[in-house]
C-alpha positions in Angstrom: 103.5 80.6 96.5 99.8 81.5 96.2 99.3 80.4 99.9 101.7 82.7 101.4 100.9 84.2 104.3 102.7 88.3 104.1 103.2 90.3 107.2 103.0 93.8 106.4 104.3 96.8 108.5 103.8 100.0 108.5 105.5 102.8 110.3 106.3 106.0 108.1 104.8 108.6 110.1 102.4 108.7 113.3 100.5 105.4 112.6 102.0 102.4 113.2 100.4 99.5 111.4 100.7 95.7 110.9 98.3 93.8 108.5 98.2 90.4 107.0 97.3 89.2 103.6 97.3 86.0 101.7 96.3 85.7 97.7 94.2 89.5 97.9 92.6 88.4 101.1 93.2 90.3 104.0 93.1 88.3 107.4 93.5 90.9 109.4 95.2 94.3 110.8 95.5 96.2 113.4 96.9 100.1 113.7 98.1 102.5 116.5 98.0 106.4 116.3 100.1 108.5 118.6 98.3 111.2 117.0 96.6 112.8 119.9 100.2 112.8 121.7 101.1 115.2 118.3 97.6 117.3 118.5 99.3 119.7 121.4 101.5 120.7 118.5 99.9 121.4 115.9 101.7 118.9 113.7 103.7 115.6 113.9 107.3 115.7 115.9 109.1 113.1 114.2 110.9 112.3 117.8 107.7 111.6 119.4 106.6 109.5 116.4 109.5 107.3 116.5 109.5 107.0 120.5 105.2 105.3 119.7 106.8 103.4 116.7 108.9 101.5 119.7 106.2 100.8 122.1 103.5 100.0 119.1 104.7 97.7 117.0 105.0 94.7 118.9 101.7 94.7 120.2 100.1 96.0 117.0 101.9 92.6 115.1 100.1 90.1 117.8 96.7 92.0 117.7 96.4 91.6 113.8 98.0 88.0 114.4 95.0 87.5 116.9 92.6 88.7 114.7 93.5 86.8 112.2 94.0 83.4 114.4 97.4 82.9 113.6 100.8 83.0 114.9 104.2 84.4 114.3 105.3 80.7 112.5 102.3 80.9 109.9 104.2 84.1 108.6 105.8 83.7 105.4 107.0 86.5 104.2 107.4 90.2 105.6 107.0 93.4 103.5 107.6 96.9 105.3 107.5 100.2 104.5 111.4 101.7 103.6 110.3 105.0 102.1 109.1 107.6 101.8 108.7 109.3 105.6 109.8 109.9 108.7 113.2 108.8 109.2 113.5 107.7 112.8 110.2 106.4 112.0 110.9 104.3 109.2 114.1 102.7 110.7 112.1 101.4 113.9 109.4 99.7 111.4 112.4 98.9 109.3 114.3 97.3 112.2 111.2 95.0 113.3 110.8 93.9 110.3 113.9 92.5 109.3 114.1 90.7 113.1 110.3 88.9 112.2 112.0 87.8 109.1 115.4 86.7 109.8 114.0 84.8 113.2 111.5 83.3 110.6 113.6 83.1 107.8 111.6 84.0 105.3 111.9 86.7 102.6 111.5 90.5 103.3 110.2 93.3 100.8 111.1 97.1 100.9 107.8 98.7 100.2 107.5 102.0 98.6 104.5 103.6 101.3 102.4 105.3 97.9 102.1 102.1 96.5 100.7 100.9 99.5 97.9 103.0 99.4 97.2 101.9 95.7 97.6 98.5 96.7 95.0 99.0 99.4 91.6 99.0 96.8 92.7 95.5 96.1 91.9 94.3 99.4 88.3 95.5 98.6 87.7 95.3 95.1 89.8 93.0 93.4 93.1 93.2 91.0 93.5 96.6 89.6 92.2 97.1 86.0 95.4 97.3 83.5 95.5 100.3 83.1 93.8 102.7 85.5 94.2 106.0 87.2 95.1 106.9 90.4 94.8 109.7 92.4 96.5 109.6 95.3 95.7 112.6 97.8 97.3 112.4 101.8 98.9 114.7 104.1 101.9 115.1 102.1 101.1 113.5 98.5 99.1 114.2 95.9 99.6 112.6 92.8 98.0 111.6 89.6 99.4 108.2 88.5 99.0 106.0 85.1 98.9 102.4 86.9 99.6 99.1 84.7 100.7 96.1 86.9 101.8 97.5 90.0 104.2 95.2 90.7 105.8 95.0 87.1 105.7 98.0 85.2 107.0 101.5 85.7 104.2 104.0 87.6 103.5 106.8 85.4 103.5 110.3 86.8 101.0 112.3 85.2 100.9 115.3 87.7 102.2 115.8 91.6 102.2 117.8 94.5 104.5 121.1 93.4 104.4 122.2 96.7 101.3 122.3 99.7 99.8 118.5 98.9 95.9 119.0 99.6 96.0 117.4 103.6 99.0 119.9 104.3 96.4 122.6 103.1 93.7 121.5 105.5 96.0 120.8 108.6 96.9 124.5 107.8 93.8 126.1 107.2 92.6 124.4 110.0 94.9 125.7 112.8 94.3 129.4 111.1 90.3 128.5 111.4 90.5 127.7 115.3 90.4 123.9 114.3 91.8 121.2 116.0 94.7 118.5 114.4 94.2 116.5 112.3 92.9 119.3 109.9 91.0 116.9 107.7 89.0 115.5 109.5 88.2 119.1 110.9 87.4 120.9 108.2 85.1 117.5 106.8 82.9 118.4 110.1 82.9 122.2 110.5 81.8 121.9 106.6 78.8 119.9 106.7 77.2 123.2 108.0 78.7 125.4 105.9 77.8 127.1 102.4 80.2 125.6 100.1 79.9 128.7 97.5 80.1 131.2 100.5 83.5 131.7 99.2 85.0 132.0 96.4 88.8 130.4 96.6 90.9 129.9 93.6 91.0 126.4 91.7 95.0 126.5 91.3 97.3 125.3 88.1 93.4 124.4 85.9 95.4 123.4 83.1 97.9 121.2 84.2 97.7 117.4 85.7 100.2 119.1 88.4 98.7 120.4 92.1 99.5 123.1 94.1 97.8 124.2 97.3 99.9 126.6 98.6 97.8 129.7 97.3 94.7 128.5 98.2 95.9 127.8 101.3 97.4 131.1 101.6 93.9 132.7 100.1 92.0 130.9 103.4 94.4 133.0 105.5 93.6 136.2 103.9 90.1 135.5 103.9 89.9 134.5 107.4 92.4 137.7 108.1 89.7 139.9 106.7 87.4 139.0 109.2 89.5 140.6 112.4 87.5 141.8 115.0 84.3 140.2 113.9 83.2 136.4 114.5 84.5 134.1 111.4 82.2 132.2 109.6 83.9 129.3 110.4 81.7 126.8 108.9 80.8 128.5 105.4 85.3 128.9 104.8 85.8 125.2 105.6 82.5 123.8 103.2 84.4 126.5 101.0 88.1 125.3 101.2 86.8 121.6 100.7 84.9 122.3 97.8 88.0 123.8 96.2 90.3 121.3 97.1 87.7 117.9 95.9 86.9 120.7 93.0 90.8 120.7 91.5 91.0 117.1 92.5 88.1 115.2 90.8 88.1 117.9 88.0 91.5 116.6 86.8 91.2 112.9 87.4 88.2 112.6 85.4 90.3 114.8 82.6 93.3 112.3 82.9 90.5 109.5 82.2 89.5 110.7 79.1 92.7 112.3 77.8 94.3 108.6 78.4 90.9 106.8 77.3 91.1 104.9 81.1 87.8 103.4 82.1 88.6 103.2 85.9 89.5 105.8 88.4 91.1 104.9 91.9 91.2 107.4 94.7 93.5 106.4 97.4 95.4 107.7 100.6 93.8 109.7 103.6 91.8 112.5 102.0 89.9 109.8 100.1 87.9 109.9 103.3 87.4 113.5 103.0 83.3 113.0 102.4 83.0 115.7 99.8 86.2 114.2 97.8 84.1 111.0 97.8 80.6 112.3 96.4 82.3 114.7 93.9 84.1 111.9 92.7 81.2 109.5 92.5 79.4 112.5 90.7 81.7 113.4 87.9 83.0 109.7 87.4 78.6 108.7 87.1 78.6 111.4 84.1 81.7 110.7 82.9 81.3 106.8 82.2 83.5 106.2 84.8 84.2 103.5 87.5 85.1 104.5 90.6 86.8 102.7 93.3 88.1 104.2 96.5 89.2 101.5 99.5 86.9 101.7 102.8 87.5 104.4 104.9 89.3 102.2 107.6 91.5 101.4 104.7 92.4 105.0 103.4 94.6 105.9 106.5 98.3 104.5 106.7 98.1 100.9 107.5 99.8 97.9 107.6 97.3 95.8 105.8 98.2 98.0 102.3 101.9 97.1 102.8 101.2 93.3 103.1 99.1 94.1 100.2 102.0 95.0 98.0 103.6 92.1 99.7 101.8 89.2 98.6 101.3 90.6 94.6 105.5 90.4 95.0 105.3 87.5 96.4 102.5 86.0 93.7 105.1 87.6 91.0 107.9 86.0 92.3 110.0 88.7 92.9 113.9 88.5 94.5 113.3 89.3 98.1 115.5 92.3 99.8 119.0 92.3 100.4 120.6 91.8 103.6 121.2 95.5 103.5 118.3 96.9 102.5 117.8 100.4 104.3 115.6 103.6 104.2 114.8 105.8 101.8 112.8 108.9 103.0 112.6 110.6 99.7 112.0 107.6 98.0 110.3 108.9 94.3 107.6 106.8 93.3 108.7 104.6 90.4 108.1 101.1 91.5 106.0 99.4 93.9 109.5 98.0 95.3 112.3 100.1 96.2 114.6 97.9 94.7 113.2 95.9 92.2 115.2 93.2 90.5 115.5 93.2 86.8 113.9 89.8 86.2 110.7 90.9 87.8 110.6 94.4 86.0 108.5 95.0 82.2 110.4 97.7 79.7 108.2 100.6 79.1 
């Protein structure tokens, strides 16, 4: 079993990914955006999405194949994101996935996408301590987890999004600042130039483990309103929205690590690439006592390698593959690394 080979596929928004793993190593991956085809408005369009899923994932499956040196027979197993996301989007990558398998006949895993992106630090680091933490921060996520085996155990919510999740608040801030899409990656630029105490924003819900960045998000607006009919600093609001936002993040992780005595802290999903997210972290986990792992940057994004990630620990686990039916779920909670795990592979609480 340990020699598996796990395709991993990834389609639950505007990346489509493939990536291959066998026993923690990754062989190789390959990922397409149609992001600039979504840029014009301002946000994804899930019919668009779905239409790149189409064209991309063939290709993106022989490119990681190809980078890896191996063919379509070496595959021995097929794991692929089933929720959450995009609908449309996760039946095409949903769809390829179960033709891969059945033409191969080998088994297929439903793969919940968060877990993914937990899974991904593996693929650099090693097996996850038992227990960590894990703040996961992306577009639409952002969620403080108690981890154990990822595979086995029930994930632990400690806090989540309540309503803005911190990459909803820059891709919105952004488009109010005169900033392109992806707002992320925007406001990370604009901000190396900016004072990040220019601006005082609030630090929303300080004493819970829960998130909220709809008033901060709504307190850029008004700031940036206040400046009508004069030139808007735009650099000193975004070094001032992204200290906020890696502010309330970090500030509660390392919180969570103590209140739960957890030694290692794992910061995961797309705004882990966020720079000032990063060096915050590093900062307060240093004083704190704290490990820190957070995957590569090429690793944070939605990928396919972090699905076969979560692939091959089922498969080393021996968990019961998918059913013939196994279908979508695009409000899939986040309780198990599987959608549907079986009861033999699953610890009690």
């Amino acid at each position: 079993m340990g020699s598996t080979i796990v395709l991993g596929i990834e389609s639950s928004c505007d990346e489509t990914g493939a990536g291959l793993v066998r026993h923690g190593e990754l062989l190789g991956h390959a990922v397409a955006s149609s992001m600039e085809e979504h840029a014009r408005y301002g946000g994804v369009v899930p019919e668009i999405a779905s239409r790149a899923h189409v064209h991309a994932l063939r290709p993106v499956v022989q490119r990681a194949l190809d980078q890896a040196g191996l063919g379509l027979s070496d595959i021995g197993a097929v794991a692929v994101t089933t929720g959450p996301g995009l609908s449309g989007a996760l039946q095409v990558g949903l769809a390829g996935a179960k033709g891969i398998a059945y033409a191969l006949g080998v088994p297929l895993y439903g793969v919940h996408h968060l877990a993914g992106h937990v899974a991904a630090d593996t693929l650099e680091h090693g097996p996850l301590p038992d227990p960590c933490m894990v703040l996961i921060v992306s577009g639409g996520h952002t969620s403080l987890l108690l981890v154990r085996d990822l595979v086995r155990d029930p994930i632990v919510h400690l806090g989540d999004t309540l309503d803005d999740a911190a990459g909803e608040c820059f891709d919105k801030v952004a488009r109010v600042f005169g900033l392109p899409y992806p707002g992320g990656p925007a406001i990370d630029r604009v901000a190396r130039d900016g004072d990040p105490r220019a601006v005082s924003f609030p630090r929303p819900l300080p004493g819970s483990y829960d998130f909220s960045f709809s008033g901060l998000k709504t307190a850029a607006a008004r700031w940036a309103e206040g400046h009508a009919g004069r030139e808007l600093p735009v650099a000193d609001g975004a070094a001032s929205l992204q200290e906020a936002v890696a502010d309330v993040l970090t500030r509660k992780a390392v919180a969570a690590c103590r209140e739960h005595e957890v030694g290692t802290l794992v910061v995961v999903g797309g705004v882990a690439a966020n720079s000032r997210v990063r060096s915050l972290a590093e900062e307060r986990c240093r004083a704190a006592g704290i490990e820190l792992r957070v995957p590569p940057l090429r690793l944070c994004t939605d990928n396919g390698a972090m699905i076969a990630a979560v692939g091959d620990l089922l498969v080393r686990a021996g968990a019961e593959p998918a059913p013939l039916d196994v279908s979508i779920d695009p409000s899939a909670p986040l309780e198990y690394a599987c959608l549907r795990p079986s009861a033999s592979l699953v610890r009690a609480a």
